[in-house]
Every structure is written in structure tokens, then in C-alpha cells.
C-alpha positions in Angstrom: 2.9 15.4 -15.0 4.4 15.4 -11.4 7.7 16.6 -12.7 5.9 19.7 -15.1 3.5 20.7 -11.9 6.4 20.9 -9.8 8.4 23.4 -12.3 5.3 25.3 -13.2 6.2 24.0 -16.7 3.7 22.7 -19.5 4.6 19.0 -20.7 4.7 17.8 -24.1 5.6 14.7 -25.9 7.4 14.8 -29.0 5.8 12.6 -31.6 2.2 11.7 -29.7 -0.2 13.0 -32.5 1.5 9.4 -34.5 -1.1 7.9 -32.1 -1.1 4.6 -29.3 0.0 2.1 -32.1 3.6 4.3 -33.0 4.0 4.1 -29.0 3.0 0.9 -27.8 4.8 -2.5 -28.1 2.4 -4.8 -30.1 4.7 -7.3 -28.7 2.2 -6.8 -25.3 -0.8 -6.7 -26.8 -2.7 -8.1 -29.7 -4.8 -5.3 -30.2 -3.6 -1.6 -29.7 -6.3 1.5 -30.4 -5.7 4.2 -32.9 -6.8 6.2 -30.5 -5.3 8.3 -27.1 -8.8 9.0 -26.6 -9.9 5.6 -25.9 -7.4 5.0 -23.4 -7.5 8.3 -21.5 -9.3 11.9 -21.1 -6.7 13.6 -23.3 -9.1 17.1 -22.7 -8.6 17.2 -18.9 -5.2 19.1 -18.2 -5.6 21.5 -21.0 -4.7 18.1 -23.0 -1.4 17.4 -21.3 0.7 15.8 -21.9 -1.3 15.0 -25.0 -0.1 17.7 -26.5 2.6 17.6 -30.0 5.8 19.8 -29.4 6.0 23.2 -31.0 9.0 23.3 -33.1 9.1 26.7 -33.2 9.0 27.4 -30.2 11.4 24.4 -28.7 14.2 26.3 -29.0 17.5 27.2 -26.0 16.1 24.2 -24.6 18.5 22.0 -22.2 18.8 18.6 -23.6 19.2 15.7 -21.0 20.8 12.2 -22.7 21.7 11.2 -19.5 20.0 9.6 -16.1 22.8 11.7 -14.1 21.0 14.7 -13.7 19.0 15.9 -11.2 15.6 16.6 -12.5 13.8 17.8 -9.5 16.0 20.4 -8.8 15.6 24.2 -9.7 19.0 24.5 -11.5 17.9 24.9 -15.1 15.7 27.9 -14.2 17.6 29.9 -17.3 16.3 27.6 -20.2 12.9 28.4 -21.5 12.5 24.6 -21.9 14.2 21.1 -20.8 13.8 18.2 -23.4 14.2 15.0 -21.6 15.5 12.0 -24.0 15.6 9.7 -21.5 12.8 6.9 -20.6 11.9 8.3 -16.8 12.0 4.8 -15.8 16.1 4.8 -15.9 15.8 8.1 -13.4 14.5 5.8 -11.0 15.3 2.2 -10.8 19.1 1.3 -10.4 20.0 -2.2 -11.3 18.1 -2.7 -14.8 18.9 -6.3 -15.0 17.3 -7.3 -12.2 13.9 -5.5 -14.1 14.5 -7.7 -17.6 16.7 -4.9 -18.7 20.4 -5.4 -19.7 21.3 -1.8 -18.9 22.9 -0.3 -15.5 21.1 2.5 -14.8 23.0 5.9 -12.3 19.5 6.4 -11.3 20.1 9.5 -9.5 16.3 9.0 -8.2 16.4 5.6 -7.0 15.1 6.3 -3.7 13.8 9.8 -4.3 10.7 10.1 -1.8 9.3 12.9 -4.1 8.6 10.0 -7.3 7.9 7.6 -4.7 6.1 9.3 -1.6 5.3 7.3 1.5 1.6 7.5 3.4 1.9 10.4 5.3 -0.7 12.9 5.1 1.5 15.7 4.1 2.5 14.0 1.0 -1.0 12.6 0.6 -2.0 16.6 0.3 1.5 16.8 -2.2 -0.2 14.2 -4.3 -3.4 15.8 -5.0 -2.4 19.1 -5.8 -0.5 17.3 -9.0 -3.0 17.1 -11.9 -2.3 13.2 -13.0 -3.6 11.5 -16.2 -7.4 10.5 -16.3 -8.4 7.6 -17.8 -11.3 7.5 -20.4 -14.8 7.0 -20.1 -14.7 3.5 -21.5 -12.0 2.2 -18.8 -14.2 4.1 -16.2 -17.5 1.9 -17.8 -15.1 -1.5 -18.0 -14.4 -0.9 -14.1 -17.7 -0.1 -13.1 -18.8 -3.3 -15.0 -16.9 -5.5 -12.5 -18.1 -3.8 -9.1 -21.1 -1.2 -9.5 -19.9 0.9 -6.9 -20.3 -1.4 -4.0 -16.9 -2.0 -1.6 -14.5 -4.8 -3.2 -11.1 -6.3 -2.2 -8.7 -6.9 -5.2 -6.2 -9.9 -6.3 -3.9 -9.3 -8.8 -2.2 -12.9 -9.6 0.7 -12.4 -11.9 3.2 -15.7 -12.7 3.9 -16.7 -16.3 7.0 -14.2 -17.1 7.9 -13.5 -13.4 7.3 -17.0 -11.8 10.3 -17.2 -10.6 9.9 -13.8 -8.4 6.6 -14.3 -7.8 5.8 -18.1 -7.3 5.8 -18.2 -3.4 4.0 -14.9 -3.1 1.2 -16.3 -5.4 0.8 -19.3 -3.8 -3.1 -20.3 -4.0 -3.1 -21.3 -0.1 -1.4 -18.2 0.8 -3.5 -15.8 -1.2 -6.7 -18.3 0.3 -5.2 -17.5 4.1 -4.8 -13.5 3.0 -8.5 -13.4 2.1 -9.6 -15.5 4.8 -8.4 -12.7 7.4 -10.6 -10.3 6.1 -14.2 -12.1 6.1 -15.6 -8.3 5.8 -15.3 -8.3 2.2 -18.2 -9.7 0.6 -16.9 -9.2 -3.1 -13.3 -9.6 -4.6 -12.2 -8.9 -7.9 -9.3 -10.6 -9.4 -6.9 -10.1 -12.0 -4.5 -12.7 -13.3 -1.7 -13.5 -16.0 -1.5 -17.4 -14.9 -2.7 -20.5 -16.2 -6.5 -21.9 -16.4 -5.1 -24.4 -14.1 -3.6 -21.9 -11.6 -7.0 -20.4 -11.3 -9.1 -23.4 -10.8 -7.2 -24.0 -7.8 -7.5 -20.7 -6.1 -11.1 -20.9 -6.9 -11.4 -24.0 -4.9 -9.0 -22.2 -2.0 -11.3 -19.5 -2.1 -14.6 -21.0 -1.6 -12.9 -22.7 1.6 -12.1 -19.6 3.5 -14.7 -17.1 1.8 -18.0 -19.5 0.9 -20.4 -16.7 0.8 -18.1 -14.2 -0.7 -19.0 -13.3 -4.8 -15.5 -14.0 -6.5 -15.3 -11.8 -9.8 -12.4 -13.1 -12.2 -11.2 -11.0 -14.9 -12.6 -12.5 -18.2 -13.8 -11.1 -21.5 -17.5 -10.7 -20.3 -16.5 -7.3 -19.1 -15.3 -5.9 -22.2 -16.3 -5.0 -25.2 -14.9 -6.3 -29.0 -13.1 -4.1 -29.4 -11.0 -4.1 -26.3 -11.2 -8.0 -25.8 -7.5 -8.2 -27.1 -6.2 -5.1 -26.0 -4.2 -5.7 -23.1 -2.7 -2.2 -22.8 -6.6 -1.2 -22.1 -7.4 -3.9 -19.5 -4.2 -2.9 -17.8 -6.1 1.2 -17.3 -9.3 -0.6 -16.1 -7.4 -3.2 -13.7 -5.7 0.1 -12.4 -9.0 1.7 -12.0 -10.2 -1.5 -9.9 -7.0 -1.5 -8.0 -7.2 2.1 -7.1 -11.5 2.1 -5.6 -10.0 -1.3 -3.5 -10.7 -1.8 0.1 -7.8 -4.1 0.6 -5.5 -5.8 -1.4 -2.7 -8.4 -2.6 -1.1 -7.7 -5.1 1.4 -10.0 -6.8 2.5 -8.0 -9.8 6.3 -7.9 -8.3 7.0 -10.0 -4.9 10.3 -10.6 -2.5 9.7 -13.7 -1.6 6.2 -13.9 0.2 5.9 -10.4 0.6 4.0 -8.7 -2.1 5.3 -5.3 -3.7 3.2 -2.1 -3.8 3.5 -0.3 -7.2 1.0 2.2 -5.9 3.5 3.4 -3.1 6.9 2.3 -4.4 8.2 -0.3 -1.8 7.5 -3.7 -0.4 4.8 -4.1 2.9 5.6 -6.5 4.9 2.2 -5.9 6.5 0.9 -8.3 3.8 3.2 -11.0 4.5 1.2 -14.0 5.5 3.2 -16.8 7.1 3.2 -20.4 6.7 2.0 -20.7 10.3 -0.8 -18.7 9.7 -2.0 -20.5 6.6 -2.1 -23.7 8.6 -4.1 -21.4 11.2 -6.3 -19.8 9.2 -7.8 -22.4 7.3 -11.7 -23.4 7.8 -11.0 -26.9 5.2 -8.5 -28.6 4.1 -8.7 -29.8 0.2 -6.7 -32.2 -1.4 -6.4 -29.9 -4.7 -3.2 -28.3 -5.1 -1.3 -26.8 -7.7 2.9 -26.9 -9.1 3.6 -23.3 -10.0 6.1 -25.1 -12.6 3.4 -27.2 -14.4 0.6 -24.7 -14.6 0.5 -25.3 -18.5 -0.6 -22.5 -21.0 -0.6 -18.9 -19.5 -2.6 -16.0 -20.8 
């Protein structure tokens, strides 16, 4: 949507009228939708990129098979029409191994400040003026479910398949001492792909720094039957949550202690918390503790 608004261009996707289950990996989900329209607004945008390409009329088009070209530029300003065969993602992100992947990338974007714009207010403005996908009304529901419009902070706890990036970041006593800094926040919402085990312990971390604070953990309470299983919806409404956040921590990718930022591309050390300040920070000291490598069954 980003790269269409910025060449005044209308963006299709060749194939989307076979629906979410011809797209989406059922290896990530149990349940997938039939529908586009239960996962986003597919009406907002004039229905981009929802939108099936016109055979007829996808013709002198420049066809891209490689990450090498420059996609942002204004070079192919004599086709009618670019069709893009690559996955975005190997536009952007170098080293592919390092991301599960087997394949090296050229990645001509890999620090491209226009994909991945920093916090300053002119880029802020550059950000709004690009029409980005809505979610649907059902995700907006499922969100609203878990905080009814009152001020949150968010945890997002994710071990299991990247414990070995993530376990120091996700520490419960670490995420405990992160929460205990901000004793403002009356309500925190957290998401998780651990063990049961794993989260009885931060529960217990929790109520030691933040007694009074309500502690909201992702469950299937919040969702309906149909989405109970659907793990590519709960991923739109834990984006939703993530985005109406106060304040965060956010393990979904981590170097070392410091947590990564997916909202604004690169890793902030302003939520590093050290070991020193854990020790500080804490009201209680509890004798429950956790081994990230015996946390038993994830899900």
C-alpha cells in the first residue's frame, strides 16, 4: 500500500479472490477463515489491495524476479504497470538465515528509512498520508473486548520457536522490573506464545511489583468459536492492542535483553532493563522461578 501511494499507482494481488485459506500457511494456524472480510475492511481503499488483477489490462508491464531492483525509485515511469514476483520481505531483510530462512537475500532495502521510518514528526506526517490496511470489525470488537477503551500497557511474551533469541529478554523478573517502573498503568494486557508454566511465574512476578494493577492474559474468553483457533486472526487483534498501547515490551524478536520494535523497524535500547535494576526495583522477593529450557508444552 505504501509502495502504490507513493507511485500514484493502484495495487492488486494476483490470485486473492481464491480467498485467506489459498494464502495462508495452515501450518500456523488451525483454523484459517474463508473469508478476507473477516480479517480486514476489504471496502476501505476502494478495496485495495483486495482487488483480483485484470488480465486484460496487465499488459507492457515490467516484471521484477529479482530483490536487486530499486523499487522506490521513479525509473519505471514508462510501463503502464510493474508486477512484482517477489515476497516484499526479501526487499528488506539481508541475511535470511538468521530469520529461519535458508536464502541470502541482496535486499537492496535493508536499511531503507522510507519502509522503515524513524519517530520524527516529518515522517510521522509521511505515514499518515499512506492509506494502510484496516482491520475488520470483528478484530476491532475482539480488541475492545480486552480493554474498553480505558489506557493499557502491553506484554507480548514470545519463547517456544525463538527461545533461543528471546530467552533473556523474556525473563519473568525482567519483564516484572519493566512493569514495576511504570506504577501509572493500572491495566496490562498480555499476549504470549510460552508455556502454562512460563506464565504462572510472571503472574506471580507481577502481583509483586504491580499488586493493584488488573493483569489481562490473552485466553479464549475474548473470542468467539469461530476464531478460538484462528491464530492468523488473534495475531490482527493483538496488533490492534499493541497499536492503542501506552507503553510497551515487546518480545516478539529480542538482542539479548533488549527487545525489538516491529512497529518502527529497529531495536530500543530505551527498554533495556539491567540486572542492577531488577535487584533495585523489586518490592518482594519470591522464591518461584522459572528455567526458560523446561517450560514444558507451549501454545
Amino acid at each position: 500500500m505504501r509502495l502504490g501511494a507513493h507511485h500514484n499507482a493502484t495495487v492488486y494481488i494476483d490470485g486473492i479472490n481464491g480467498g485467506p485459506k489459498v494464502w495462508l500457511d495452515p501450518g500456523h494456524s488451525r483454523q484459517i477463515n474463508s473469508s478476507w472480510d473477516h480479517y480486514f475492511d476489504t471496502q476501505a481503499h476502494g478495496g485495495e489491495p483486495f482487488l483480483e488483477v485484470d488480465r486484460s489490462q496487465n499488459k507492457n508491464c515490467l516484471d521484477i524476479y529479482k530483490a536487486k531492483r530499486m523499487l522506490w525509485t521513479d525509473s519505471q515511469t514508462d510501463h503502464q504497470c510493474v508486477n512484482i514476483h517477489n515476497n516484499l520481505f526479501e526487499f528488506f531483510v539481508k541475511a535470511g538465515k538468521s530469520y529461519g530462512h535458508a536464502t541470502q537475500f541482496e535486499a537492496p532495502y535493508v536499511d531503507d528509512e522510507f519502509f522503515y521510518p524513524n519517530k520524527s514528526p516529518a515522517q510521522n506526517d509521511q505515514l499518515k498520508s499512506v492509506p494502510a490496511i484496516k482491520v475488520s470489525r470483528a478484530v476491532d470488537e475482539a480488541a475492545r473486548r480486552m480493554h474498553h477503551n480505558k489506557p493499557y500497557g502491553f506484554l507480548h511474551i514470545r519463547l517456544c520457536d525463538v527461545e533461543s533469541m528471546n530467552s533473556i529478554c523474556s525473563e519473568p523478573e525482567r519483564v516484572a522490573a519493566f512493569v514495576s517502573q511504570r506504577p501509572e498503568v493500572n491495566t496490562w494486557i498480555v499476549f504470549w506464545y510460552t508455556s502454562p508454566t512460563y506464565i504462572e511465574t510472571l503472574k506471580v512476578k507481577l502481583g509483586e511489583v504491580a499488586p493493584r494493577a488488573s493483569l489481562v492474559f490473552e485466553d479464549e474468553s475474548f473470542f468467539d468459536d469461530v476464531d478460538k483457533n484462528d491464530n492468523y486472526f488473534k495475531s490482527l487483534v493483538m496488533s490492534k492492542v499493541r497499536a492503542g498501547t501506552t507503553t510497551l515490551y515487546d518480545t516478539h524478536m529480542c538482542r539479548g535483553a533488549t527487545p525489538f520494535s516491529p512497529m518502527v523497524g529497529h531495536f530500543e535500547p530505551g527498554r533495556h532493563v539491567s540486572h542492577e535494576d531488577i535487584e533495585d526495583m523489586y518490592v518482594m522477593k519470591s522464591g518461584v522461578t522459572v528455567d526458560s529450557r523446561d517450560q514444558g508444552e507451549c501454545r
